[in-house]
Each structure stands twice: as structure tokens, then as C-alpha cells.
N, C-alpha and C positions, 0 to 999 in steps of 0.2 A: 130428194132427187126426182126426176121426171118418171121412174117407174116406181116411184114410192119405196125405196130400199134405204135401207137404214145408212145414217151418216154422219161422220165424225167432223166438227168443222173446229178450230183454231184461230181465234183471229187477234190481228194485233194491228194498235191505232195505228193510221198512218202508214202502213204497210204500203209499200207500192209494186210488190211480186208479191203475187200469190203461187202454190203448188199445189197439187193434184197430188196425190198417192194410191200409187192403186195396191192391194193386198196381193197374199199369196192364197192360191186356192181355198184356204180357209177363212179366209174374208176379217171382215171387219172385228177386231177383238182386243183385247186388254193391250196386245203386244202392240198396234199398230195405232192406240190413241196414244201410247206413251211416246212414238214415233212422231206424231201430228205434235204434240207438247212440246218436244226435244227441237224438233227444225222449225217450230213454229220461233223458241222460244232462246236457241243459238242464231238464227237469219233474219227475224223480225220480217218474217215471212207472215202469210196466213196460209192456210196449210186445210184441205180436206180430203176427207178419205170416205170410201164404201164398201158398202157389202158387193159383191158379185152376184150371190144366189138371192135375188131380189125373191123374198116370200117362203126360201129355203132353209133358212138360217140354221136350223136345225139336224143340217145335214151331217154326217160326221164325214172321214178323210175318203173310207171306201165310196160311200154314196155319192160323195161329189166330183169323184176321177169318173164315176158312168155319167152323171148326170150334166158331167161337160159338155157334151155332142148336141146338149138343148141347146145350151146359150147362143144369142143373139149378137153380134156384133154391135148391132142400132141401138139397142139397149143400152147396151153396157160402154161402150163410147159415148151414144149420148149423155150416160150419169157421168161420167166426166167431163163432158163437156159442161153438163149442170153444174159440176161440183167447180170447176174454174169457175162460173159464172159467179157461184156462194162467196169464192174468195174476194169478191168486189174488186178485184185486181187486175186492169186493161193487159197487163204483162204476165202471163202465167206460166210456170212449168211442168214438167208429170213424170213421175217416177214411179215406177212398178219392180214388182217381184216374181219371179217364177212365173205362174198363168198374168201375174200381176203386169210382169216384165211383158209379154206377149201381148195383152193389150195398152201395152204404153208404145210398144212397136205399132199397133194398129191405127193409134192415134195421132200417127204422123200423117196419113192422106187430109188431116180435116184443115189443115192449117192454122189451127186456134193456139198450139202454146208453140213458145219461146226456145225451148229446149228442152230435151226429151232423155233420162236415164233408165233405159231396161236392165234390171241387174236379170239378169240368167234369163230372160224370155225367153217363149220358145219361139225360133225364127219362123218353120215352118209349124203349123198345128199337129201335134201327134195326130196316128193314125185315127187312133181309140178314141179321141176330142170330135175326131170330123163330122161337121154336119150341117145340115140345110145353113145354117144362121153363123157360120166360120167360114170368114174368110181369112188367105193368105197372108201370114204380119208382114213377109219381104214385099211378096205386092202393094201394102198400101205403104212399106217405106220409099217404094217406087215412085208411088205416086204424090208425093211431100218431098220435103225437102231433106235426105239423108245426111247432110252435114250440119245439119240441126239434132244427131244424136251422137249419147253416149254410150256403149254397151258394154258392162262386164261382165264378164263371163270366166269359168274355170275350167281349165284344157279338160279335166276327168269326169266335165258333167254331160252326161249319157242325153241331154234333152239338148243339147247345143255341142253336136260332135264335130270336131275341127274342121271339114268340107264345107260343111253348115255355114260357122260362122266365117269360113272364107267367103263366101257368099254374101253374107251382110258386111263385111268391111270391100267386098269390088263393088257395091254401088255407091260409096262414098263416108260408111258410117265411119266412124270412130271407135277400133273396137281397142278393151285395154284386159289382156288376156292372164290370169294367174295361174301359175303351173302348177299343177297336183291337183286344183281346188276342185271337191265334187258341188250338186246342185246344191243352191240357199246356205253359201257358206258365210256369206254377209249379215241378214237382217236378224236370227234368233238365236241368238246366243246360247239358248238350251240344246238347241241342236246339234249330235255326236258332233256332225258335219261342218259347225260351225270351227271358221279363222280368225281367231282374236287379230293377228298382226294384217294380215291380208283384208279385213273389216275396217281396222281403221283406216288404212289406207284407201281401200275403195270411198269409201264414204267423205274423205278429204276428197280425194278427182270427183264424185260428181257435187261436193256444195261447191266445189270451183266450176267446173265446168255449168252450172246451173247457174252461176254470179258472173259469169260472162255477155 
């Protein structure tokens, strides 16, 4: 990637979509290649993913919720914009999780991919995240095109509370809401929080809604 951070890439001949994946705040790891493997290798897609903490890697869960308020937008947008570029793919898409989810929201002002899945972004940046180099995710969905995304989200997750994402579905997005579901109850299976039936399902709406 363009700030030299570590990166997962997946490719398959002939592919003509490529996907972007962007992590959840713990970045790039065992869970999220086997993820580049799986979509790469169900959609004959090509498929790349990154770290977040370009140079960090190291950080564990407490140090990386302080160390959020660094990160940069240009940065970290621009490695996905790199990492579409890796998929040699004219047509690309991005799909994020949790912080992941939040700049895959951000990623809609650049105009570069196709369609756009946040599972649980945060709309607006937590307080604690704020800082020079973060800007608003609803703002740059403002400024792209909002019915070029998908958002899911779960009524009981405290980082996307219902006002919130009423907010992201009146400027146009797509939003498709699970009831009960608390934060990250889609991508890690080991987690309490994780919904085996509400997972598969979310993840049928967005390879559809990403094959359209």
C-alpha cells in the first residue's frame, strides 16, 4: 500500500470485480485472510485487505481505541484506494467493519468503487476517535453518491444508535436494520455477540447487493 502497511491480496484469473475489505479496528489478521479467501473464492472476485495501524501492528485493543484520534483519513482511504488499484479490477467494491464499516462510509466522497457495504460503521466519529485527521463518514456520504451503499446495522449497537442511522438512510442510503443485534455481530464468530442466523443473512444481502 501507498503508506507501506501490510496487505492481504487474493486474486483470481479473469476476475473482472475486484473488492476492497477493510478490518475492524484490529486490523489485518488470520480472521480477515480467511475472509479475502472465502469471497475471493465463493464470487471469483479478487479481494484485498489492510492493516489500519500502518507501523502499529503491534498495538493491542486498549491502545488502539486511544490511538484512533491519530489516524488520518488520506491515509487510510488512500490504502484503499491502493488496494482497489491491487485488484487490477476497472469495477471494484469495499466493504468494512466496525471502524472498518466507518471508513468504507468515508470512502464514498472518492468516487472509485462500485458499491459500498458498512456493516456497523460508525456514522458519525466517536467522540474519543476525534481528531485533526477525521473527518465526518455522513459528510463524505454526502458528498458521493448514497444510493451506492449498503448499511447494516443492529438496533442494540451503542456506536450506530437509531437517530444516527435515521440519518444515514434520509440521505439516500440503504439501510437494512436487525433487531436485538449488538456491535460486530456479523464478521467473528468467536465473538459472545456474534448471530449465526442474522450473519448468514446479512452476508447473502451484501454479495447481492455488491453483484448488482
Amino acid at each position: 500500500m501507498a503508506s507501506g502497511t501490510q496487505a492481504e491480496l487474493v486474486t483470481v484469473p479473469d476476475a473482472s470485480v475486484g473488492l476492497v475489505l477493510v478490518p475492524d479496528i484490529m486490523g489485518l489478521r488470520t480472521l480477515f485472510d480467511e475472509h479475502c479467501a472465502r469471497l475471493a473464492r465463493d464470487n471469483s472476485w479478487s479481494v484485498c485487505s489492510f492493516e489500519l495501524f500502518a507501523g502499529n501492528e503491534h498495538l493491542d485493543r486498549d491502545e488502539r481505541m486511544i490511538a484512533a484520534k491519530d489516524l488520518d483519513d488520506e491515509r487510510i482511504v488512500g490504502d484503499a484506494l491502493a488496494a482497489a488499484e491491487a485488484t487490477g479490477c476497472r469495477r471494484v467494491n469495499i466493504i468494512g467493519f466496525c471502524m472498518g464499516g466507518m471508513y468504507t462510509l468515508k470512502s464514498v466522497k472518492t468516487g472509485r468503487f462500485h458499491r459500498h457495504v458498512p456493516f456497523y460503521g460508525m456514522i458519525h466519529v466517536p467522540e474519543n476517535w476525534r481528531g485533526a485527521g477525521q473527518g465526518d463518514p455522513l459528510d463524505a456520504v454526502r458528498q458521493g453518491d448514497p444510493r451506492r451503499v449498503l448499511a447494516v446495522v443492529g438496533t442494540a449497537d451503542p456506536f450506530t444508535p437509531p437517530d444516527v442511522v435515521d440519518e444515514l438512510e434520509s440521505v439516500g442510503v440503504t439501510v437494512v436494520r436487525y433487531q436485538g443485534a449488538d456491535h460486530a455481530f456479523v464478521h467473528d464468530p468467536d465473538r459472545p455477540v456474534h448471530n449465526a442466523q442474522y450473519a448468514i443473512d446479512a452476508w447473502a444481502r451484501a454479495t447481492n447487493w455488491l453483484s448488482g
